[in-house]
C-alpha positions in Angstrom: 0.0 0.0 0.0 3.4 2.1 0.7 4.4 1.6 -2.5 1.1 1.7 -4.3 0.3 5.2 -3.2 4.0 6.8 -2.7 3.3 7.4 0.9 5.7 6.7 4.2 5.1 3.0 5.9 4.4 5.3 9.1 1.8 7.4 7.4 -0.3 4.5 5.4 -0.1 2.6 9.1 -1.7 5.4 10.9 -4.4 6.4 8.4 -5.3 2.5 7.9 -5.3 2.2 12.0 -7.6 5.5 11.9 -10.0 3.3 9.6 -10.0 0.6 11.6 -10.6 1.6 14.5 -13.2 4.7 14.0 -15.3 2.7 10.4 -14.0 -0.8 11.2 -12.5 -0.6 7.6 -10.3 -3.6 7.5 -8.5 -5.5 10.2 -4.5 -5.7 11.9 -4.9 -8.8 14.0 -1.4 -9.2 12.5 1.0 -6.3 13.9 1.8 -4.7 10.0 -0.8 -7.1 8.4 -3.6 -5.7 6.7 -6.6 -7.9 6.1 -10.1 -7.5 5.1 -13.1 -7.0 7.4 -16.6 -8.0 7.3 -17.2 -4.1 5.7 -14.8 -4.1 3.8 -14.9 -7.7 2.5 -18.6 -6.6 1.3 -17.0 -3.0 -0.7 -14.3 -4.9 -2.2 -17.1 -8.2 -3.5 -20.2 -6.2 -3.7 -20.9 -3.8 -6.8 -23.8 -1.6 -5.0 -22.3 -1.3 -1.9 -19.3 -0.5 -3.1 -21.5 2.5 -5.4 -23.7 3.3 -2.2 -19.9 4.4 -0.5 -19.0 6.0 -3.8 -22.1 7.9 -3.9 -22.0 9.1 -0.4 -18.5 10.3 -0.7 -18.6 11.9 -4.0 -21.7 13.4 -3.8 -23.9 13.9 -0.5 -21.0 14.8 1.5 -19.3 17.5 -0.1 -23.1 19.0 -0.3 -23.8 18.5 3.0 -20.8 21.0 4.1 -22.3 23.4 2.0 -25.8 23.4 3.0 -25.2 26.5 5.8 -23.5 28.3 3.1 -26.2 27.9 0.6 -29.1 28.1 3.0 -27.2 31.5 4.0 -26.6 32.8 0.5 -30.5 32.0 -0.5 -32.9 32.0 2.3 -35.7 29.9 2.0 -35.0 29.2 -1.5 -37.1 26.6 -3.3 -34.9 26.5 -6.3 -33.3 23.4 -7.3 -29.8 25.0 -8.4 -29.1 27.4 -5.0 -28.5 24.3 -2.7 -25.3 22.8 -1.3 -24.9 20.7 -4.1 -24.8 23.4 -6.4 -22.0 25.2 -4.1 -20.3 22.1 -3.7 -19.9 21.6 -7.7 -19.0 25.5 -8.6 -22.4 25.4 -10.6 -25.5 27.7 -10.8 -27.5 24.1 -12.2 -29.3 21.9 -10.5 -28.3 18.5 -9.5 -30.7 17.1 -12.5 -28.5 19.5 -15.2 -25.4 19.0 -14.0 -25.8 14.6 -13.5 -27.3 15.4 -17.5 -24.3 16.7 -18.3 -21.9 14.2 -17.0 -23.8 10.5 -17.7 -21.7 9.0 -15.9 -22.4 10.2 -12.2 -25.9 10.6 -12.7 -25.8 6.6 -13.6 -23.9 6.1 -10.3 -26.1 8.3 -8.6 -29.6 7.0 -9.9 -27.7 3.1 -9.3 -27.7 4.3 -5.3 -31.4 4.6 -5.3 -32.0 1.6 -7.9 -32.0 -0.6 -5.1 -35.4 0.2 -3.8 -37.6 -1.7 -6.9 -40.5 -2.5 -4.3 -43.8 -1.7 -4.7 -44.2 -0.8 -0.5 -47.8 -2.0 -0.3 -49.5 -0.2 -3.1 -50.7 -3.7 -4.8 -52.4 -5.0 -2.1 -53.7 -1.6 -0.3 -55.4 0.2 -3.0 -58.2 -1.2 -5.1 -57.1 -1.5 -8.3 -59.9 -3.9 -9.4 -61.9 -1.2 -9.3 -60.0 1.1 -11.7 -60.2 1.0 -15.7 -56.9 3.3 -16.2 -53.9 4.2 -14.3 -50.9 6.3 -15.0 -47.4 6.1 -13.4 -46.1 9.7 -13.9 -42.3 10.0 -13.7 -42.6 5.8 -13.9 -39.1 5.5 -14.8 -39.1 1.5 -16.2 -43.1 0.9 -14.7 -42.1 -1.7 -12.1 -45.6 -0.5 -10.3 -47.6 -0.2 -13.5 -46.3 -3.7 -14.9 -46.8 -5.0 -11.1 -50.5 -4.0 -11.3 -51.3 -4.7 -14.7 -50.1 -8.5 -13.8 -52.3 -8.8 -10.9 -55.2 -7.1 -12.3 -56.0 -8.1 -16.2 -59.0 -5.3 -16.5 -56.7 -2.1 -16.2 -55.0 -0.1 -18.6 -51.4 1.5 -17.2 -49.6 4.1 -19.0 -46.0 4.9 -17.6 -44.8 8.2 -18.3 -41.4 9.7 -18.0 -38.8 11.4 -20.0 -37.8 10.1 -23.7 -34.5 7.5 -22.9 -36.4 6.3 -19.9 -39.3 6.0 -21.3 -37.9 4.3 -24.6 -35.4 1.4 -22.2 -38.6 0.5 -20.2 -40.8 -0.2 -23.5 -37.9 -2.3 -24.8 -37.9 -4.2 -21.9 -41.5 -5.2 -21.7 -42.8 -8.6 -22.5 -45.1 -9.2 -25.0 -47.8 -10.4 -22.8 -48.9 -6.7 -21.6 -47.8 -4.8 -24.4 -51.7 -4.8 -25.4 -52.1 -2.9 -21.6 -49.2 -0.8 -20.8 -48.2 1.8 -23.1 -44.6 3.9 -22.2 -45.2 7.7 -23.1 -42.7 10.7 -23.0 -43.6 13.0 -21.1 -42.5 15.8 -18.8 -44.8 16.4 -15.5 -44.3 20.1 -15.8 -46.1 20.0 -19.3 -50.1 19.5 -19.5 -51.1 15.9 -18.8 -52.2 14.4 -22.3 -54.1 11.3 -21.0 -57.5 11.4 -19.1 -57.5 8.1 -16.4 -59.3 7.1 -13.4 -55.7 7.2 -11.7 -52.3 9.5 -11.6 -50.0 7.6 -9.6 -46.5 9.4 -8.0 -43.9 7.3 -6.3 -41.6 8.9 -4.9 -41.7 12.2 -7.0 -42.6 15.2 -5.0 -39.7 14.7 -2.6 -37.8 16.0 -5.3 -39.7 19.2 -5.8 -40.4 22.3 -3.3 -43.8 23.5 -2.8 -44.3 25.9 -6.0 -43.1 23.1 -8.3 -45.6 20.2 -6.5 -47.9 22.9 -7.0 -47.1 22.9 -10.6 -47.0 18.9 -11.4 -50.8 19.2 -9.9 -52.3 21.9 -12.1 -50.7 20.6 -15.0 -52.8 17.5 -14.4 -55.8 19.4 -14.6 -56.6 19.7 -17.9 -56.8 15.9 -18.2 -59.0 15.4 -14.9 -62.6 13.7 -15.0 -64.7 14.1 -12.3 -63.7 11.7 -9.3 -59.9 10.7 -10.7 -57.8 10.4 -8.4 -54.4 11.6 -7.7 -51.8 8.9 -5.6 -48.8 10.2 -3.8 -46.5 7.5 -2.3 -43.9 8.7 -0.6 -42.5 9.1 2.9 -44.2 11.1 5.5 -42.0 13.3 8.1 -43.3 11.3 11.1 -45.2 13.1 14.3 -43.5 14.2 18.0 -45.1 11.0 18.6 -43.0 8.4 16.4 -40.0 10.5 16.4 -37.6 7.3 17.9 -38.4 4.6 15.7 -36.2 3.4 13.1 -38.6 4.4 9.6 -38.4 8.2 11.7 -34.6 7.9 11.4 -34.2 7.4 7.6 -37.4 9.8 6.9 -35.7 12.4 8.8 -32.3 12.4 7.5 -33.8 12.2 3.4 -35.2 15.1 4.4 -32.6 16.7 5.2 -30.5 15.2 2.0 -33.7 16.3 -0.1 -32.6 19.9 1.1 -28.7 19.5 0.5 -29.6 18.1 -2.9 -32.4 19.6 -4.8 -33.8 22.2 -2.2 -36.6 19.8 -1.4 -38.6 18.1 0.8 -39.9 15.1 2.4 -43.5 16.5 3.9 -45.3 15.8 7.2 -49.0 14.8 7.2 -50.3 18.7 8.2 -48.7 20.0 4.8 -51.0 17.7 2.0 -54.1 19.1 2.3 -52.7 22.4 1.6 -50.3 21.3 -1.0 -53.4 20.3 -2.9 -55.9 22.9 -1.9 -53.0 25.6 -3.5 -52.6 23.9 -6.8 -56.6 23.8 -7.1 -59.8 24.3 -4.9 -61.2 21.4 -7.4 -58.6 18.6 -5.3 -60.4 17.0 -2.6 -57.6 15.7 -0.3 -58.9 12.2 1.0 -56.6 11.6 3.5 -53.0 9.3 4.2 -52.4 6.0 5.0 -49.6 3.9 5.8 -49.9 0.1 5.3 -48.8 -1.9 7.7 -45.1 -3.1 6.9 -44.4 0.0 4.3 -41.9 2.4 4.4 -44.4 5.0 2.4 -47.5 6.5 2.9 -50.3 6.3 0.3 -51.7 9.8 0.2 -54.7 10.4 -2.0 -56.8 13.2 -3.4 -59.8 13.3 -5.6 -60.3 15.6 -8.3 -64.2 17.1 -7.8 -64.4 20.0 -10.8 
């Protein structure tokens, strides 16, 4: 390792003994003998964990320093490209530009969140035998939509998102439900072109402040029908109540990465019903629930005229 990385014997020894015994990154049960250990074992055998590390280092962290700065430079922002990500990266663009610019990272970044393919309850908490036409908005390859369209043989799904995405998850899609789910481009700030008894978000306002949720919901309006329904699945910011438990720990601190990295939010269960109420008086806000098991909530709205 000397060698390797033209540093002293001394110096490698005492950053490597620093690693060990602060992150448990590999072992000396051998005075001078460097070996794997459990953690590092995984980095050095396991492709995602070894990208989750990668991830964390290259990307949240150097953000995350820069949040105070950037929260002092633009108060209260909601913009997505005055964050500590955008200090962090000498940029005035947003995360979304700048990973668009440089293919690369924003594979390795969108890799980091790739792990989480389940559907977290929404098959078998919503009753989708009772709807004709759903749309996964910002769908990415329609793991939900295909999901449902499986299980329930009567319903037409449409999975939206931008023109690659969109394109990979149609070439991807067996032949058996080509008949019943249809990829479309489409960008969510742009009027919604199909009229269904369903709009379905997972995981897509937590990426947007207020004024641009407010945005995603008016642009559905033109497509509305009386009594369609708008689903938000995401993670609630839990109550005083629930502040301990483990699901409060990870909701907490996305939040706060949603701020570091895009200006942001994950919302507690007080903010929906306004949310909704601002983008339209027509949105009647039904309520959220959170099945039992599920790391999101299933928030709903109905659209009245």
């Amino acid at each position: 390792m000397s060698e390797f990385s033209g540093l002293s014997v001394m110096n490698v020894r005492r950053i490597v003994r620093h690693a060990v015994i602060n992150h448990r990154f590999f072992k000396e049960d051998t005075p001078g003998v460097i070996t794997h250990s459990a953690l590092t074992a995984s980095l050095a055998g396991d492709e995602m964990m070894r990208n989750s590390l990668i991830v964390e280092l290259d990307e949240f962290w150097p953000a995350a320093v820069r949040v105070a700065d950037a929260m002092d430079k633009w108060p209260n922002s909601e913009e997505n490209n005055e964050t500590g990500f955008s200090l962090a990266n000498n940029s005035s663009k947003s995360m979304f530009d700048i990973f668009a610019e440089e293919p690369a990272r924003g594979e390795r970044f969108g890799c980091f969140f790739s792990r989480d393919k389940s559907t977290d309850g929404i098959l078998d908490n919503y009753p989708w035998d009772e709807k004709a036409t759903m749309v996964d908005v910002g769908g990415s390859h329609g793991s939900v939509a295909i999901s449902i369209a499986e299980r329930h043989p009567g319903i037409k799904c449409y999975v939206q998102d931008l023109r690659d995405t969109a394109a990979e998850g149609a070439s991807k899609l067996s032949a058996n439900l080509q008949d019943r789910v249809t990829f479309m481009e489409h960008d969510f700030f742009t009027d919604q072109p199909v009229t269904a008894d369903v709009y379905y978000f997972k995981s897509i306002f937590h990426n947007w402040a207020d004024k641009y949720c407010i945005k995603i919901l008016q642009k559905l309006v033109p497509a509305l029908k009386k009594g369609a329904r708008v689903i938000i699945h995401e993670r609630m910011v839990p109550g005083l109540e629930s502040l301990t438990t483990a699901e409060a720990w990870r909701a907490i601190n996305l939040d706060v990465g949603m701020l570091t990295l895009l200006n942001s939010q994950q919302r507690e269960m007080h903010e929906w019903p306004g949310l909704f109420h601002r983008a339209h008086p027509g949105f009647r806000y039904l309520g959220a629930r959170q099945p039992s098991g599920a790391s999101r909530w299933i928030i709903e709205a109905e659209w009245q005229g």
